[in-house]
VMD Tcl script that builds the backbone (N, CA, C; Angstrom):
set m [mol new atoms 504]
animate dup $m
set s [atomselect $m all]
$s set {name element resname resid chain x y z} {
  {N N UNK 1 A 129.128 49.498 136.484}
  {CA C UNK 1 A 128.949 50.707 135.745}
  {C C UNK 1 A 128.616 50.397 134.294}
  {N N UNK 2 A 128.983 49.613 134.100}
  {CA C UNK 2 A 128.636 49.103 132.446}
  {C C UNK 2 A 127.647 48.582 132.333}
  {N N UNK 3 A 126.894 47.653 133.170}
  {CA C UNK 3 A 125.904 46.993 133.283}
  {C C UNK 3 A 124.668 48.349 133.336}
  {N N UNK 4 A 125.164 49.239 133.628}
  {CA C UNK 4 A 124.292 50.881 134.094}
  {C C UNK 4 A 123.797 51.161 132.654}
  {N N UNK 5 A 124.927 51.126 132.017}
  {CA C UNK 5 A 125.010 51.970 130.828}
  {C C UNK 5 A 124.245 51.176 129.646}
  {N N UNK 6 A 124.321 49.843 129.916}
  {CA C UNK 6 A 124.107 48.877 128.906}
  {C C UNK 6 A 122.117 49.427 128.844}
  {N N UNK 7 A 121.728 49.180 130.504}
  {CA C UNK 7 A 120.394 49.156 130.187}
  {C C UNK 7 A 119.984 50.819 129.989}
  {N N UNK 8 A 120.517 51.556 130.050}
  {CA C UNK 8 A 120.113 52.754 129.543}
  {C C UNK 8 A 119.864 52.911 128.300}
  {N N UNK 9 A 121.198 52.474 127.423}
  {CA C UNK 9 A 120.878 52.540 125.811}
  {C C UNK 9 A 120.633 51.428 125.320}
  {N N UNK 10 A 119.939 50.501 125.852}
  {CA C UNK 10 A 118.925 49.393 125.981}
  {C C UNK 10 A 117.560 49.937 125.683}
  {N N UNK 11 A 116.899 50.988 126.667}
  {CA C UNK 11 A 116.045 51.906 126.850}
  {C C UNK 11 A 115.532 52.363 125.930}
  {N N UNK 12 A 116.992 53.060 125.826}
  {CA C UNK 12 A 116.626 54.451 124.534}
  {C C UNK 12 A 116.394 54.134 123.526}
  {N N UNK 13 A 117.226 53.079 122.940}
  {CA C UNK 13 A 116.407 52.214 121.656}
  {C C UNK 13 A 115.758 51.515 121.388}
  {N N UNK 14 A 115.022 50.982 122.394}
  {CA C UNK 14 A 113.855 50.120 122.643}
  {C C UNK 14 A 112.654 51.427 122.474}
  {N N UNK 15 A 112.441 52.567 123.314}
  {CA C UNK 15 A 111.618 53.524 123.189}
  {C C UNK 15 A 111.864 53.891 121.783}
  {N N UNK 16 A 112.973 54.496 121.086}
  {CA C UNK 16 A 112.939 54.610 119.821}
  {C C UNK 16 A 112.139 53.619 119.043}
  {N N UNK 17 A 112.229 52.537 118.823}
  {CA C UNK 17 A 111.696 51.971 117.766}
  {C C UNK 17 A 110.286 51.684 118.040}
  {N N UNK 18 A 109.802 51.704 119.514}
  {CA C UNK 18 A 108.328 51.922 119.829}
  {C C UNK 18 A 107.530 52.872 119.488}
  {N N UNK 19 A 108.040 54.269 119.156}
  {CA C UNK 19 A 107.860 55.339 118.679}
  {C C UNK 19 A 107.914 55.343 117.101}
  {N N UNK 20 A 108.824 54.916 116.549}
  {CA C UNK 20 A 108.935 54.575 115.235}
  {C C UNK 20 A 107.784 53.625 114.855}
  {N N UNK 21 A 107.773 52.468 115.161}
  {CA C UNK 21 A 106.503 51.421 115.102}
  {C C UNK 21 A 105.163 51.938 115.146}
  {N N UNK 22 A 104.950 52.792 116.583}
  {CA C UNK 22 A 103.307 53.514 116.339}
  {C C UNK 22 A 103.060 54.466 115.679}
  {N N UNK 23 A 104.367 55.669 115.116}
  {CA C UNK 23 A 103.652 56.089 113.721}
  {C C UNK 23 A 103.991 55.604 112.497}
  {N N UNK 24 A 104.259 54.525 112.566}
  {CA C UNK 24 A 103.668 53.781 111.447}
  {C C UNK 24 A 102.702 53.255 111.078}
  {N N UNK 25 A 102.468 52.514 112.127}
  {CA C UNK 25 A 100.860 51.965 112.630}
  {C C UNK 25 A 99.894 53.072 112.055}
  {N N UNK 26 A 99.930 54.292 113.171}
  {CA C UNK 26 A 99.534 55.408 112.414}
  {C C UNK 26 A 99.187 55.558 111.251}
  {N N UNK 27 A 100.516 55.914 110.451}
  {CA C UNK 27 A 100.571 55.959 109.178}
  {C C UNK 27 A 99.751 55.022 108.148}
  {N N UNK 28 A 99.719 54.200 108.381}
  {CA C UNK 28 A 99.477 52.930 107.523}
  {C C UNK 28 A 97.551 52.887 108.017}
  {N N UNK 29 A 97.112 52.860 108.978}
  {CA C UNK 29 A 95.667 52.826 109.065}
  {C C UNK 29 A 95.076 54.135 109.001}
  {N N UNK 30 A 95.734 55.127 108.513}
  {CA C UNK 30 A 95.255 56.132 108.397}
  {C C UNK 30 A 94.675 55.985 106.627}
  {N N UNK 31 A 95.894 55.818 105.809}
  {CA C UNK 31 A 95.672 55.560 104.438}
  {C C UNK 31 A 94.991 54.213 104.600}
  {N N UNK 32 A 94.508 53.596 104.749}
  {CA C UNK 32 A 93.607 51.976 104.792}
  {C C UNK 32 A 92.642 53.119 105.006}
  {N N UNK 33 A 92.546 53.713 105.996}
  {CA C UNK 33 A 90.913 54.009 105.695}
  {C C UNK 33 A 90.652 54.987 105.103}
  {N N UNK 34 A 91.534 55.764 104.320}
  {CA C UNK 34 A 91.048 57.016 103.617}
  {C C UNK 34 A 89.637 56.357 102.632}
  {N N UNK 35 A 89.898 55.143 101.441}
  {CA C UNK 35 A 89.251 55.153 100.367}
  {C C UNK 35 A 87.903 54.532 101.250}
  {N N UNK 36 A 88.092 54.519 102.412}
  {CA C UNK 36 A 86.372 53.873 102.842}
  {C C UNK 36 A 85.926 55.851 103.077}
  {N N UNK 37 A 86.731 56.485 103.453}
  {CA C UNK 37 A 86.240 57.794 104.052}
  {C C UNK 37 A 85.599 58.305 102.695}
  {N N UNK 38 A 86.205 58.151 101.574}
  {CA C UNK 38 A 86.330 59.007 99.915}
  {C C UNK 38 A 84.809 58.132 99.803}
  {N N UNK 39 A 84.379 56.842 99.622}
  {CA C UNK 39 A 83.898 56.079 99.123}
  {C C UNK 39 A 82.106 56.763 99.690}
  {N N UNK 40 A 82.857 57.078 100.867}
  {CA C UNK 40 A 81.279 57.341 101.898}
  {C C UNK 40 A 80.960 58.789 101.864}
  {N N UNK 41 A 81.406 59.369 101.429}
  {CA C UNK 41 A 81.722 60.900 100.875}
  {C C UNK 41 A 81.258 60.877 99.713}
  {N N UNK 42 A 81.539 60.079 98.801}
  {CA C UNK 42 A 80.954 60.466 97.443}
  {C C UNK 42 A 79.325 59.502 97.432}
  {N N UNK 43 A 78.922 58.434 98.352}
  {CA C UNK 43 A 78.231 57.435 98.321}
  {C C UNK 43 A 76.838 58.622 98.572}
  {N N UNK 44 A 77.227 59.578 99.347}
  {CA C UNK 44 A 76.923 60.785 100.188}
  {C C UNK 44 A 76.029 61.770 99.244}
  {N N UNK 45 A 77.160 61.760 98.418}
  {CA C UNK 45 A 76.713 63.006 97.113}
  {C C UNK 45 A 75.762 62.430 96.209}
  {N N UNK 46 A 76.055 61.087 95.919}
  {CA C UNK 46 A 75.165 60.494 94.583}
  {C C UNK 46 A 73.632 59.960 95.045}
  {N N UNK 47 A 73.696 59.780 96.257}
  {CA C UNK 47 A 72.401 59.172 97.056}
  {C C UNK 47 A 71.107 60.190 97.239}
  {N N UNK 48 A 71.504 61.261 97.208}
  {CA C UNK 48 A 70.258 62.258 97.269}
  {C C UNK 48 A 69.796 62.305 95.712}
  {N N UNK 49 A 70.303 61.332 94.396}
  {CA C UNK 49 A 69.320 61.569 92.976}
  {C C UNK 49 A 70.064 62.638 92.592}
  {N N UNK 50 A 70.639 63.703 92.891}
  {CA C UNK 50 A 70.970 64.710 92.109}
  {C C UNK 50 A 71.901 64.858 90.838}
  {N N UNK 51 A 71.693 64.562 89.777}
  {CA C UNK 51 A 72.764 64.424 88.784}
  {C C UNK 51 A 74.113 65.384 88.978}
  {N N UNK 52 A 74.869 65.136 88.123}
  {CA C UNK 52 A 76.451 66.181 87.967}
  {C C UNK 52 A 76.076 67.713 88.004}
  {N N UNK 53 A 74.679 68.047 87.131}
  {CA C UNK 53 A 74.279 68.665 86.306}
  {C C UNK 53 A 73.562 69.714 86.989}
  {N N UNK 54 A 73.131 68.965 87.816}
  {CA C UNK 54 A 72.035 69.410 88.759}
  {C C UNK 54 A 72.613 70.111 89.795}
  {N N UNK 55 A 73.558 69.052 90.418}
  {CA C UNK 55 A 74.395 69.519 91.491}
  {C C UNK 55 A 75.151 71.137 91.123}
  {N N UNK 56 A 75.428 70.957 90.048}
  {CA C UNK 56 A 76.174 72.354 89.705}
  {C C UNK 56 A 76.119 73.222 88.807}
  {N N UNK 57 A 75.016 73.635 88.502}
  {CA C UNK 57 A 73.909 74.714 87.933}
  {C C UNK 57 A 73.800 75.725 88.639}
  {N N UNK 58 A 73.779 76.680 87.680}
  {CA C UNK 58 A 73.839 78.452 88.401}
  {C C UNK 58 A 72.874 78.830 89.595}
  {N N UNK 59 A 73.096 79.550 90.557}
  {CA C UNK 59 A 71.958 79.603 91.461}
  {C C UNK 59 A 71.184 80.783 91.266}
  {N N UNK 60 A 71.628 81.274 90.157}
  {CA C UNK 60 A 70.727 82.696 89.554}
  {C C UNK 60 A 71.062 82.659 88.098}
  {N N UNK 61 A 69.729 83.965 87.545}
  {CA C UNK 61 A 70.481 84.200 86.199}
  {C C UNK 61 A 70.068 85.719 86.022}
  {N N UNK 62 A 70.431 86.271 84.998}
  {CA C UNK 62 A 70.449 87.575 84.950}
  {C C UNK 62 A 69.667 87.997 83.787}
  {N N UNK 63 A 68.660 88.633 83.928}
  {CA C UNK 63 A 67.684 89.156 82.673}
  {C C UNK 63 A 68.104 90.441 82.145}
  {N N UNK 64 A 68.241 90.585 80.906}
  {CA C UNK 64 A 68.590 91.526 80.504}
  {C C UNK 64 A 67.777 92.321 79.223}
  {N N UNK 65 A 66.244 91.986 79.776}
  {CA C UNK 65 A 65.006 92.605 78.803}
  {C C UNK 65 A 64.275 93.540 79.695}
  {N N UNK 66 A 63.499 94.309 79.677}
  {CA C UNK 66 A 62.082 95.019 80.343}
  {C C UNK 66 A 61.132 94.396 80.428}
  {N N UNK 67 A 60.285 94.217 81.920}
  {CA C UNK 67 A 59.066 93.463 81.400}
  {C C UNK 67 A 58.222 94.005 80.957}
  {N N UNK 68 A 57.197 93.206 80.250}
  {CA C UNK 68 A 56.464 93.649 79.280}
  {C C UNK 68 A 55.599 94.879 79.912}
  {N N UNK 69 A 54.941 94.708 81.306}
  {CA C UNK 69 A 54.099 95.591 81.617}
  {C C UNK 69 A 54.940 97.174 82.145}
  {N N UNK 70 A 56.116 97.156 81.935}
  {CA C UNK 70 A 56.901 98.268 82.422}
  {C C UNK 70 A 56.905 99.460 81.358}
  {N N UNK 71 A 56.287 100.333 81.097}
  {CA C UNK 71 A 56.369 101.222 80.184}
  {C C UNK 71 A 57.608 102.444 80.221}
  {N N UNK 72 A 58.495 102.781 78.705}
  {CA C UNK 72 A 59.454 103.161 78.697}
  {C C UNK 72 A 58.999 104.601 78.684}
  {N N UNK 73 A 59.784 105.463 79.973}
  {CA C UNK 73 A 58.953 106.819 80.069}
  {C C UNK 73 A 59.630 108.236 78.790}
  {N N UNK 74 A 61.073 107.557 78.591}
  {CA C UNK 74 A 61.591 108.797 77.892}
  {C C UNK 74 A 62.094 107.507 76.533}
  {N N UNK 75 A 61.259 108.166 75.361}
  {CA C UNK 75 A 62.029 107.070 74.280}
  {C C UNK 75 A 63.456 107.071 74.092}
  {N N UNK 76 A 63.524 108.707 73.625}
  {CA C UNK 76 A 65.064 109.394 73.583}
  {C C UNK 76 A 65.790 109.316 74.477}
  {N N UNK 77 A 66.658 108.475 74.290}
  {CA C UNK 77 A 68.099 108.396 75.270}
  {C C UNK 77 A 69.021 109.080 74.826}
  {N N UNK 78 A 69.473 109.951 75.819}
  {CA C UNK 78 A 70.788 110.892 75.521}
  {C C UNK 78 A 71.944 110.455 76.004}
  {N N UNK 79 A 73.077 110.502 75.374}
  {CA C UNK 79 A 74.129 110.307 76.263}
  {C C UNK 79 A 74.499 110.508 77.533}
  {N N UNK 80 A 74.269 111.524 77.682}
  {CA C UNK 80 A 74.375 111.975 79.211}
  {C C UNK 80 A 75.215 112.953 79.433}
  {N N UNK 81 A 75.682 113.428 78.298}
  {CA C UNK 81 A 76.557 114.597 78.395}
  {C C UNK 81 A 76.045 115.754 78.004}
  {N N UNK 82 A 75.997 116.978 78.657}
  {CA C UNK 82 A 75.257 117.896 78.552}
  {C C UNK 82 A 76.290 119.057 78.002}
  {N N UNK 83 A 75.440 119.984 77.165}
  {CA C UNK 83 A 76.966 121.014 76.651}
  {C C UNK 83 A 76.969 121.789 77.891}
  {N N UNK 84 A 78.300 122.233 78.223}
  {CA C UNK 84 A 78.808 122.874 78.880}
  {C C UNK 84 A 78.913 124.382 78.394}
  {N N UNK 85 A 78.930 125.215 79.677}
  {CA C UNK 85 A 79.881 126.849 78.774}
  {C C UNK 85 A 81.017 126.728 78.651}
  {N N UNK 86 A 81.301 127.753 77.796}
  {CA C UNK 86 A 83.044 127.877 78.196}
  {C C UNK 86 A 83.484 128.047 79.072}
  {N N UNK 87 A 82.794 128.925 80.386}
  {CA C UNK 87 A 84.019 129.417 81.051}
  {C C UNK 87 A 84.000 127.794 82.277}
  {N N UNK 88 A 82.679 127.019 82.648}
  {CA C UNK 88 A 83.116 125.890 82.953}
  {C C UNK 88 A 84.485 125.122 82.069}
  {N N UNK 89 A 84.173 124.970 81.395}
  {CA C UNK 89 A 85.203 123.892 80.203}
  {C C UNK 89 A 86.443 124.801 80.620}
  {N N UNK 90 A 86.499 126.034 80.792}
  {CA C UNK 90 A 88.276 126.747 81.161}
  {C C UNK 90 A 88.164 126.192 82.386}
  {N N UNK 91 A 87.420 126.528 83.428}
  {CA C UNK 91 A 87.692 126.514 84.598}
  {C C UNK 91 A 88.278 125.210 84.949}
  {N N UNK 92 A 87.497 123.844 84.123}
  {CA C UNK 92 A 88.016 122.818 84.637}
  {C C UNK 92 A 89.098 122.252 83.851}
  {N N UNK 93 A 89.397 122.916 82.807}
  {CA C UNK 93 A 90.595 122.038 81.812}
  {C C UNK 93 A 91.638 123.438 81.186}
  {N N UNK 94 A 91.047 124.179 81.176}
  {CA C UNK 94 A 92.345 125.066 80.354}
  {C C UNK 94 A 92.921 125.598 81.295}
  {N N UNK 95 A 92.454 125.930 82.727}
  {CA C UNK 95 A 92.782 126.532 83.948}
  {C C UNK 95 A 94.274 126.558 84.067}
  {N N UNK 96 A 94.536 125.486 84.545}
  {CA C UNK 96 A 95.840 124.669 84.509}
  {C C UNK 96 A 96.991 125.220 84.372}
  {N N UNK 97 A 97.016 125.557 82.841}
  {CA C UNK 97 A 97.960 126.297 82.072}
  {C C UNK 97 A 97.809 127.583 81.666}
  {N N UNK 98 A 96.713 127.664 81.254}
  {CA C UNK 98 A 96.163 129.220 80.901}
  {C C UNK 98 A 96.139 130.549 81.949}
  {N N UNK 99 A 96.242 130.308 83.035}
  {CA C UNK 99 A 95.928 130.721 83.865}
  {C C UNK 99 A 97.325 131.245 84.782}
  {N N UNK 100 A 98.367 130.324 83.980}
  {CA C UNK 100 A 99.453 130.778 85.292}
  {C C UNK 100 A 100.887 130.555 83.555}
  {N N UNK 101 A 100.415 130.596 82.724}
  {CA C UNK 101 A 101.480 130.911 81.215}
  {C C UNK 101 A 102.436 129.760 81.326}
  {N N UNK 102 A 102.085 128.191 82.126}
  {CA C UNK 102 A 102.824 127.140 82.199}
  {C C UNK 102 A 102.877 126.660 80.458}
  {N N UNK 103 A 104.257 126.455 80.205}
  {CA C UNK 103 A 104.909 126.010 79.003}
  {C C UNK 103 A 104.766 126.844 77.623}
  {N N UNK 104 A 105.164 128.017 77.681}
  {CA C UNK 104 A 104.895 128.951 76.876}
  {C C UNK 104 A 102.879 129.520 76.413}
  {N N UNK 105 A 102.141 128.768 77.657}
  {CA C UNK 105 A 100.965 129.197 77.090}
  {C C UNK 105 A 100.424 130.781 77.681}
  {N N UNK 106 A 99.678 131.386 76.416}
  {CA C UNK 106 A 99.190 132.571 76.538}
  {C C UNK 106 A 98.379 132.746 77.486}
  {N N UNK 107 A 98.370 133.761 78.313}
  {CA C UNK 107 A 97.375 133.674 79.954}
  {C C UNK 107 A 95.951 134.174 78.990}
  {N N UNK 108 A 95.083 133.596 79.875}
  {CA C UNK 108 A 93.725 134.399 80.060}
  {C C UNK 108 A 93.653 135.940 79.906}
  {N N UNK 109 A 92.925 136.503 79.084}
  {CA C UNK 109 A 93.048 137.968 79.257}
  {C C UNK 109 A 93.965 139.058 78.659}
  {N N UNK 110 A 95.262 138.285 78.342}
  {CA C UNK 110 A 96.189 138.928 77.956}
  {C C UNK 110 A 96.297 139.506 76.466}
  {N N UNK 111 A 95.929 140.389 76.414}
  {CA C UNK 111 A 96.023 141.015 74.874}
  {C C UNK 111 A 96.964 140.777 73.832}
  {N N UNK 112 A 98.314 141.009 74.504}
  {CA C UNK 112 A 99.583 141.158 74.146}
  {C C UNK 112 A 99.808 139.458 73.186}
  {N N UNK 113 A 99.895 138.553 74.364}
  {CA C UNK 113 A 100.217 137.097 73.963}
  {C C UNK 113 A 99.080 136.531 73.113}
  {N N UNK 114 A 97.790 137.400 72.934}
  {CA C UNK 114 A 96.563 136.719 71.801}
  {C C UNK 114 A 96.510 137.483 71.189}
  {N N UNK 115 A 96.967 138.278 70.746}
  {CA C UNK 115 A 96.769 139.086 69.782}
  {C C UNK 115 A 96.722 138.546 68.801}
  {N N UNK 116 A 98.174 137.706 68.334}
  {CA C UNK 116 A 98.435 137.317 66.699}
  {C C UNK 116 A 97.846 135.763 66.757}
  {N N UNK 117 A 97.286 134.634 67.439}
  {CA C UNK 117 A 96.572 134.356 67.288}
  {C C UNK 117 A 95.124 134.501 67.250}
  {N N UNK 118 A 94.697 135.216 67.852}
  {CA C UNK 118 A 93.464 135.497 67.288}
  {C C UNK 118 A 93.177 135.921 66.064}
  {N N UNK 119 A 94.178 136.957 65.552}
  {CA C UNK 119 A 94.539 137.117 63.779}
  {C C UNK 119 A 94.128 136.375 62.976}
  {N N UNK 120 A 94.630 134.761 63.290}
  {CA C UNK 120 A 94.806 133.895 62.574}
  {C C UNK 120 A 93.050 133.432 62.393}
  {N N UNK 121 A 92.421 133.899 63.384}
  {CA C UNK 121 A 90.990 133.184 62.986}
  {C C UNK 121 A 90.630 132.428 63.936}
  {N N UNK 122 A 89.612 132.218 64.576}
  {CA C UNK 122 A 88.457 130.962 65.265}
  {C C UNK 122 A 88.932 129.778 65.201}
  {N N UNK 123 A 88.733 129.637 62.819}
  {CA C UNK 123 A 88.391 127.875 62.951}
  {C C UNK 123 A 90.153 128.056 63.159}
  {N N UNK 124 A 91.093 128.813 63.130}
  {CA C UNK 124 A 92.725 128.010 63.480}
  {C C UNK 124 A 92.881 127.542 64.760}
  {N N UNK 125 A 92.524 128.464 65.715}
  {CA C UNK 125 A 92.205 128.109 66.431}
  {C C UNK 125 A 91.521 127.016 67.460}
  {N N UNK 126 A 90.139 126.687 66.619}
  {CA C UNK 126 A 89.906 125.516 67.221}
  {C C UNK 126 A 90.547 124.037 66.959}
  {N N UNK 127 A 91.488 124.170 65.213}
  {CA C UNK 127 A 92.575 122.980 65.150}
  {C C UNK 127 A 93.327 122.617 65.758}
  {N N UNK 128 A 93.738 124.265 66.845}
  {CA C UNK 128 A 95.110 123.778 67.022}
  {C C UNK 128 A 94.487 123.013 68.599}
  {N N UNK 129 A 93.423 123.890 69.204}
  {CA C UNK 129 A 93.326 123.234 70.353}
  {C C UNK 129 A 92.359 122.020 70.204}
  {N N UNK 130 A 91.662 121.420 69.236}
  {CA C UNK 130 A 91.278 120.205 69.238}
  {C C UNK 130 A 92.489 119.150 68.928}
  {N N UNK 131 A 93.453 119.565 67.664}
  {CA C UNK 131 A 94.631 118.903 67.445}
  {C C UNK 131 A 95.424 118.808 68.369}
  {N N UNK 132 A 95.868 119.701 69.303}
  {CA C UNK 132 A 96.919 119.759 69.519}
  {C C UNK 132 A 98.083 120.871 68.802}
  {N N UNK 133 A 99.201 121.482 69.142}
  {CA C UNK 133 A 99.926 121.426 69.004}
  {C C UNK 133 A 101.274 121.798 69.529}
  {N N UNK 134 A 102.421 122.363 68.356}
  {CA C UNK 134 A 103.467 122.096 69.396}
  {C C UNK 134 A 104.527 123.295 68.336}
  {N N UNK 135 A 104.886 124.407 68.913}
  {CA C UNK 135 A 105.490 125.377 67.973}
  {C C UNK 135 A 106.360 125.909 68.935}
  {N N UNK 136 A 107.682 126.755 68.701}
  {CA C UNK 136 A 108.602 127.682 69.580}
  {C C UNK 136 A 108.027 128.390 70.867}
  {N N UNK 137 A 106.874 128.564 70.284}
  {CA C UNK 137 A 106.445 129.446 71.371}
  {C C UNK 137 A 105.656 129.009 72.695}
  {N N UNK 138 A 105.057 127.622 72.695}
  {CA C UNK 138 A 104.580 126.949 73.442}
  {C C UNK 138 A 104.357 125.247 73.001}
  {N N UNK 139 A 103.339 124.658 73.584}
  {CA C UNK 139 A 102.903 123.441 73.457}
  {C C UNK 139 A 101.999 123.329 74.393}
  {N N UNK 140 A 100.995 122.868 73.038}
  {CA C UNK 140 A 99.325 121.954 73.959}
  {C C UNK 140 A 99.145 121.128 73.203}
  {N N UNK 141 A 98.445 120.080 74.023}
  {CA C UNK 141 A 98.234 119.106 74.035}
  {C C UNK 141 A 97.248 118.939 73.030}
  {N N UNK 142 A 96.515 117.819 72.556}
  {CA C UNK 142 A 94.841 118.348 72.162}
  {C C UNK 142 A 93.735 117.723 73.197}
  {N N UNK 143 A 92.906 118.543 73.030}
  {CA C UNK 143 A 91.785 119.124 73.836}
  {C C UNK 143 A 92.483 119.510 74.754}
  {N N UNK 144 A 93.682 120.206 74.980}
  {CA C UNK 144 A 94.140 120.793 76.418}
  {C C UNK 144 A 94.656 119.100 77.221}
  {N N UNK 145 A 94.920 118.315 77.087}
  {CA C UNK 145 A 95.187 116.937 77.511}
  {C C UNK 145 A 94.039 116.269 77.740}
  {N N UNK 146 A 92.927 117.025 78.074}
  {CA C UNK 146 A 91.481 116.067 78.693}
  {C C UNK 146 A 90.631 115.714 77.302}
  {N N UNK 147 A 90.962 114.243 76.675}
  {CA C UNK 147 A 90.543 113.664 75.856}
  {C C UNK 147 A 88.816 113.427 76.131}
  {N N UNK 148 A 88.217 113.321 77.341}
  {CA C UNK 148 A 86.883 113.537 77.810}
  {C C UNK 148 A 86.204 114.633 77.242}
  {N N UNK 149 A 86.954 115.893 76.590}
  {CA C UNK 149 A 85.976 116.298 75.976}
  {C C UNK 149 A 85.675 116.604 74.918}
  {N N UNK 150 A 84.240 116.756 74.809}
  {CA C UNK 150 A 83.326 116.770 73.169}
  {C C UNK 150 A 84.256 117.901 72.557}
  {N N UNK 151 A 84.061 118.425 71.067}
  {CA C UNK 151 A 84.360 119.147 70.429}
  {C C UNK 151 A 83.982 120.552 70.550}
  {N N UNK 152 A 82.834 120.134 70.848}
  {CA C UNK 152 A 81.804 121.301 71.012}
  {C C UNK 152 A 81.958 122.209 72.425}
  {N N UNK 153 A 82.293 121.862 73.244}
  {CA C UNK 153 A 83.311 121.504 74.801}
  {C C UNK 153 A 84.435 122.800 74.635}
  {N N UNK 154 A 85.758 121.704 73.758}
  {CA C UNK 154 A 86.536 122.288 73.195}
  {C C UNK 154 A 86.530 123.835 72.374}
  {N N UNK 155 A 85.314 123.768 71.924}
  {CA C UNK 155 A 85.191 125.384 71.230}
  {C C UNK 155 A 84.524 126.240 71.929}
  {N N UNK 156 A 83.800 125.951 72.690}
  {CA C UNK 156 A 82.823 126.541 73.912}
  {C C UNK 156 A 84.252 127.153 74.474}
  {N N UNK 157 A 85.144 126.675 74.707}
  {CA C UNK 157 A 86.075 127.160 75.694}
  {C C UNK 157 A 87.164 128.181 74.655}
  {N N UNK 158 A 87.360 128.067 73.213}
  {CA C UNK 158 A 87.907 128.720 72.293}
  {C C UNK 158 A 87.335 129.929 72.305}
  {N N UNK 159 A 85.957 129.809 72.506}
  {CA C UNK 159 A 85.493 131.183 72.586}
  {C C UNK 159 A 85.710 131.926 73.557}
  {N N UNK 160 A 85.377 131.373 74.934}
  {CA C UNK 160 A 85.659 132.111 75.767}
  {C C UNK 160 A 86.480 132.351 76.156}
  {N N UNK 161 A 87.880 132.102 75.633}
  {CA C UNK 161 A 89.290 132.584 76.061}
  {C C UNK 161 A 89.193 133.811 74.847}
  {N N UNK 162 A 88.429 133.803 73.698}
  {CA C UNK 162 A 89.101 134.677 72.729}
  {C C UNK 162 A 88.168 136.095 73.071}
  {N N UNK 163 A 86.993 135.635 73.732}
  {CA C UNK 163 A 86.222 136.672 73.832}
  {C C UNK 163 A 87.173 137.677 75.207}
  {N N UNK 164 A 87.601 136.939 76.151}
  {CA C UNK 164 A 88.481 137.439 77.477}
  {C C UNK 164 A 89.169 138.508 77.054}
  {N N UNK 165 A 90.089 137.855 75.613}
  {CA C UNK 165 A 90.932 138.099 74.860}
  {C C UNK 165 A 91.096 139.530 74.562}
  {N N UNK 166 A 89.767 140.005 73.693}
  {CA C UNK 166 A 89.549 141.124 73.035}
  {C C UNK 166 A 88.746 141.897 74.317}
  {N N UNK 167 A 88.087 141.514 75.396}
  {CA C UNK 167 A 87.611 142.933 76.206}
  {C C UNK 167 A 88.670 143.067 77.337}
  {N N UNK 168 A 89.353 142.295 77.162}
  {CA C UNK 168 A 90.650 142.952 78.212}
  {C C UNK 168 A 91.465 144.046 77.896}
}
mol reanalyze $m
mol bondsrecalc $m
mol representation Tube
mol addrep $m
């Protein structure tokens, strides 16, 4: 029974270190031949003539003139912003608030709540809603929060809340 046992773990560590031994082997001719693999790899790159320079140069470029024979049809370039009316400029920015008396603001139409500003005048008016402001009785923003728009925007829409104002 011992003699059983002896060649068993005889075996097992004999297979162990055979296993151990070939990946080493492994190991070891794997790195031996890396710098022939690197060597023939780069032998690879430099053999077709192509400098550093060459090799890695943009594969496009980007022009950023007109050609000469292209004639410019409109000299005047406009921004691209076109004036608006007022009641667009309410519809899409004063709506919001104006429309439903969110945070003390005066509705559309309402006589009562524009009355005593309108008193005050147009150009106060257009300070407070280009400025901004912020008093007991409400708070706006300036330009109504939408910094996107022109001035001209902004008063387009002064009017047409003040005009609402007085035929209501």
């Amino acid at each position: 029974m011992a003699k059983k046992s002896y060649v068993v773990h005889t075996t097992v560590i004999t297979g162990f270190f055979m296993g151990v031994s070939l990946f080493a082997y492994l190991l070891i001719s794997h790195h031996l031949s890396m710098s022939n693999q690197v060597t023939h790899s780069r032998d690879g790159l430099l053999s077709n003539g192509l400098s550093v320079l060459e090799r890695i140069k943009p594969v496009g470029k980007v022009v950023m003139e007109l050609p000469a024979e292209m004639p410019v049809t409109n000299a005047s370039i406009s921004t691209g912003k076109l004036a608006r009316d007022g009641a667009q400029v309410y519809d899409q920015s004063c709506a919001a608030c104006h429309s439903s008396g969110i945070a003390g603001t005066p509705k559309l139409g309402d006589q009562v709540q524009w009355k005593a500003r309108v008193a005050k005048g147009t150009q106060v008016l257009y300070v407070n809603a280009l400025n901004g402001i912020s008093s007991p009785a409400g708070v706006m923003p300036a330009k109504g929060g939408n910094a996107s728009l022109s001035d001209t925007d902004v008063k387009a829409a002064v009017d047409y809340i003040v005009a609402k104002a007085k035929t209501n």
